[in-house]
N, C-alpha and C positions, 0 to 999 in steps of 0.2 A: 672815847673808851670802848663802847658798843662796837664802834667800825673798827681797831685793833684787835679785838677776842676776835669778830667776824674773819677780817682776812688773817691774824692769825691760825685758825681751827681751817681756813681755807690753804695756808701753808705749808700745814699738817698734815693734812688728808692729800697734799700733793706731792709731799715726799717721802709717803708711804704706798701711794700709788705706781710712782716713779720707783723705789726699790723692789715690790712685788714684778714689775716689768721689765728688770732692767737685767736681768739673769739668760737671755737668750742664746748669746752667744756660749757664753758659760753651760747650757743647757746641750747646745748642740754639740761642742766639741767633748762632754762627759758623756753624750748617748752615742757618738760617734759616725751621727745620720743626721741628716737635715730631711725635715718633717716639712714638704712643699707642696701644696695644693694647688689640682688643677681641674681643668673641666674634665666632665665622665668621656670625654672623645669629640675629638675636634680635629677630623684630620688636615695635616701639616700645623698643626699649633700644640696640638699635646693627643696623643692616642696612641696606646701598646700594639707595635709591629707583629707580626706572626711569633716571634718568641718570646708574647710578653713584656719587651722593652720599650720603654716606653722614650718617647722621640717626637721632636715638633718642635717650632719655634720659641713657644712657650719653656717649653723642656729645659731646653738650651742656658733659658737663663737660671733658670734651678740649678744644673749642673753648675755653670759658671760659678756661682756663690757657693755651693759645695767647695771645689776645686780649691778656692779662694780660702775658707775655711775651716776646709777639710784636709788639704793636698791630694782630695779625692774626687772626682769628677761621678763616680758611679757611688758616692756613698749617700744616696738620695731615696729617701720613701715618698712615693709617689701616693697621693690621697686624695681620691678624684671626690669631687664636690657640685653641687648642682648650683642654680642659681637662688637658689631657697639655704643651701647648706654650708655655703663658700664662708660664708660673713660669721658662723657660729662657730666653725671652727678655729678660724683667727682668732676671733675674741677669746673662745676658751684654752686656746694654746695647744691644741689637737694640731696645729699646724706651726712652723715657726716664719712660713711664708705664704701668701697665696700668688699664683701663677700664672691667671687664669679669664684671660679676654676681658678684665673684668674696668668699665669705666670712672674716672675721678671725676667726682660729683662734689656737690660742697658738702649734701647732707652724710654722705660716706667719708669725707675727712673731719667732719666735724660732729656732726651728731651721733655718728658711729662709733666715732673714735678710732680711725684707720690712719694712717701713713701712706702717701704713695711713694716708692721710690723715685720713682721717674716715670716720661712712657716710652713705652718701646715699639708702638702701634698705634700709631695715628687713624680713626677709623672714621666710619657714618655708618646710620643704619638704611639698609635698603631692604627690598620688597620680591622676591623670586616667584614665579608665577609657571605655568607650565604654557607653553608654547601654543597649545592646542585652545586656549581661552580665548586666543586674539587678543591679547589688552598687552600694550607699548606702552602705558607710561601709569604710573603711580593714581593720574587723576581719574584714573577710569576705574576704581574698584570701590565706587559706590556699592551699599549692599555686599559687598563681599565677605565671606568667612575666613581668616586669619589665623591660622596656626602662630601662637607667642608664647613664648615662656616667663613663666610667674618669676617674681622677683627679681625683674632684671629692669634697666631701664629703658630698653625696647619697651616693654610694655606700657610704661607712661609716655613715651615720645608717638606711639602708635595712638593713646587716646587722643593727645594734642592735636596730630597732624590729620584725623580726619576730622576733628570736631572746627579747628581752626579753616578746614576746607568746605565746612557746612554737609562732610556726607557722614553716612552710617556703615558699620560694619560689626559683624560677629564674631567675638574672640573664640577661637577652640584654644583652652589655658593648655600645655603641656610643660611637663621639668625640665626636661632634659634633650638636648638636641637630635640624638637618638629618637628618641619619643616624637619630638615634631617631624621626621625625615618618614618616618613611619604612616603616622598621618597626614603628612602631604602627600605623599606618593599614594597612599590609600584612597585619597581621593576627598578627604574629611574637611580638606580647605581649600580655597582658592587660589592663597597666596603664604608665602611662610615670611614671616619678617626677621630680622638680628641683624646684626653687624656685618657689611658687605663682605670682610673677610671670610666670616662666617657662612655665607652665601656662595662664597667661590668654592671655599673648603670643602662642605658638601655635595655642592653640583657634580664637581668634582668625584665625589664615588657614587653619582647612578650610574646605571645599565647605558643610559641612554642621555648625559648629559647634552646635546645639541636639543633634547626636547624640552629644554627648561630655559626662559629667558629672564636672569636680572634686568629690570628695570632700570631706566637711566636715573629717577631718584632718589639723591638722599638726604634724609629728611631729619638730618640731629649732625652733632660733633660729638663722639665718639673717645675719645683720648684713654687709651689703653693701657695698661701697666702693674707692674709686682709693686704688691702694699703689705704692710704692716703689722703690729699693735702700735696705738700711741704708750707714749711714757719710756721708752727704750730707746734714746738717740744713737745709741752707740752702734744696737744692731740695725737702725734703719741706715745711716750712714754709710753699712754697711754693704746692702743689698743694694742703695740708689748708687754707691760709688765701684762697686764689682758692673751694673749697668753701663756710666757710665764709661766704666774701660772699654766694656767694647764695643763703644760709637765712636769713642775716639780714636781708638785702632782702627777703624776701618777709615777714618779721615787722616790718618798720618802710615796709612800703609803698612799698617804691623800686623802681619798673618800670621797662623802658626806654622807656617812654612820658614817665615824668616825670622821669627822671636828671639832663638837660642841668637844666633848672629848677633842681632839688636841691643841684647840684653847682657851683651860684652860693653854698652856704652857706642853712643850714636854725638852727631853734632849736633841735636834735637833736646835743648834742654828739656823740655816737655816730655817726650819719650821716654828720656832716662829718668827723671822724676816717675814716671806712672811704671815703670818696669824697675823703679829701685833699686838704680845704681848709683844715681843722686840721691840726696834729700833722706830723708824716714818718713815718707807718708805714712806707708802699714805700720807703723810704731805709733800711731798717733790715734787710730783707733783699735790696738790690741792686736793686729796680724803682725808677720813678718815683711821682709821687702817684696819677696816674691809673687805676690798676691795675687796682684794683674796680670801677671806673664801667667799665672796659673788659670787664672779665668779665662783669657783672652787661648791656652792651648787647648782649651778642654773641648771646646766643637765651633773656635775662631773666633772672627769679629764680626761685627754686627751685619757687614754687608755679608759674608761667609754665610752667616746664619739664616739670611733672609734668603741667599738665594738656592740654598739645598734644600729649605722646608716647603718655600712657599713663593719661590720664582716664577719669573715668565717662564725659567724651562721645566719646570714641576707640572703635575696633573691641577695646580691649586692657579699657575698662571697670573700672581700680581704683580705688577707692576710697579715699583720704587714709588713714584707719583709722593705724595705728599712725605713720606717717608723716607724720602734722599738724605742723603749729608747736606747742609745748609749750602754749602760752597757749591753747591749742584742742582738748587733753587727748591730745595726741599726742607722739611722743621727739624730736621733731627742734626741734634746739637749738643752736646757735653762741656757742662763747665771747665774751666783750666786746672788743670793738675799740678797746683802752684801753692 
């Protein structure tokens, strides 16, 4: 009787939780803006161009679920967030996405209570140093001072890996990536740590980038991605399957160059299923057919994406590497559109 009221009143409080959450979509298409959160600047991942617009890999997939949602690709409020601020705005609904380099951990899907959609950024963390130190590789920064930013999980994989290497070092804590680029170039640290994208992205806009050497080390798994609230399957669906479109476009060759074409109907069950000539997918989570073709035009697919923000032929220069389409010995991989 005891364990009936129990998981009854546990019942209860779950599908009152679930209805308080479950209005996002609802939410987004009656403000007529999707409310996406990203880092304060991150260049080639998310940071406002000379006109304020804001642009980057990360961006891309905002827009995408906009477009998807919206039939608008620019109806996006951009809500930069730090590594302390990212997680309160999800939760409190100040956001209806977050955007933002940010890694899937167990205690962020569970203790949190977050969602990831997917990842779009397979990463590690490494260790950038300036040139003039002389120090090659990770294990030589005994004693060393550490520009890292609070609340991220660089900063617990950075106590790990010099405590598990038996050396010492000094954290300089800063917020915001801005903030550490400042103090490491000021001279306040030795070495700056984050996510090697993160490393490249910034090198990237010094004066004098060849004076700064990434280390060959990296010292964590990384896995990168747009997240959630829990309790709202419909909107998370949502965002992990507008994601999905566009790895799968880039693996069946659907650009926005050739969509309109495509999207007259291909000999690619698949295709036409995810472009909604076939089937009713977006009927099945509250879109139209069009959905994907609207994601997938609004700035491409996912190889599109990757190699105008943050290519080898960008100032950001990354490399596909773990990031490729599977069929190309890389992890990125979209379930079937079935």
């Amino acid at each position: 009787m005891q364990k009936s009221v129990f998981l009854g009143a546990l019942t209860v409080a779950g599908l009152a939780a679930g209805a308080s959450a479950a209005a996002t979509l609802d939410d987004v298409k009656a403000r007529g803006t999707l409310n996406c959160g990203v880092t304060t600047g991150l260049a080639g991942f998310a940071a406002p161009d000379a006109n304020g617009e804001w642009e980057g890999f990360d961006v891309a997939v905002c827009r995408a679920v906009a477009a998807a949602v919206l039939g608008d690709p620019t109806a996006v409020e951009f809500v930069p967030t730090t590594g302390k601020t990212r997680f309160t705005a999800l939760a409190s609904g100040e956001i209806d996405m977050l955007a933002r380099n940010t890694t899937w951990t167990f205690t962020r899907d569970v203790d949190l209570k977050f969602e990831f959609a997917g990842i779009n950024y397979y990463d590690g963390q490494g260790f950038i140093v300036p040139r003039a130190l002389g120090v090659s590789s990770a294990m030589e920064l005994d004693g060393a001072t550490v520009c890292i930013q609070t609340g991220t999980t660089t900063e617990l994989n950075l106590a790990d890996f010099f405590r598990k290497n038996n050396m010492n070092y000094e954290p300089v804590p800063i917020e915001t990536n801005a903030e550490a680029l400042q103090q490491y170039n000021a001279g306040a640290c030795d070495a700056y740590t984050t996510d090697a994208s993160g490393l490249a992205a910034s090198r990237a806009t010094f004066e004098n980038p060849g004076d700064h050497v990434i280390l060959p080390e990296i010292i964590s798994k990384e896995p990168l991605g747009p997240l959630v609230r829990h309790g709202d399957n419909q909107w998370g669906e949502i965002v992990r399957w507008t994601l999905n479109a566009l790895i799968a476009a880039e693996e069946y060759g659907v650009t926005s160059a050739n969509i309109e074409e495509l999207s007259n109907g291909t000999d690619s069950p698949e295709i036409n299923r995810m472009l909604g000539t076939e089937g009713n997918l977006g009927e099945m989570f509250g879109l139209d057919a069009d959905w994907a073709k609207r994601a997938i035009m609004a700035e491409g697919n996912y190889g599109g994406i990757f190699a105008k923000n943050i290519g080898e032929n960008t100032p950001i220069g990354l490399a596909r590497g773990l990031n490729a389409q599977w069929t190309e010995g890389g992890l990125l991989y979209a379930p079937p559109f079935r």
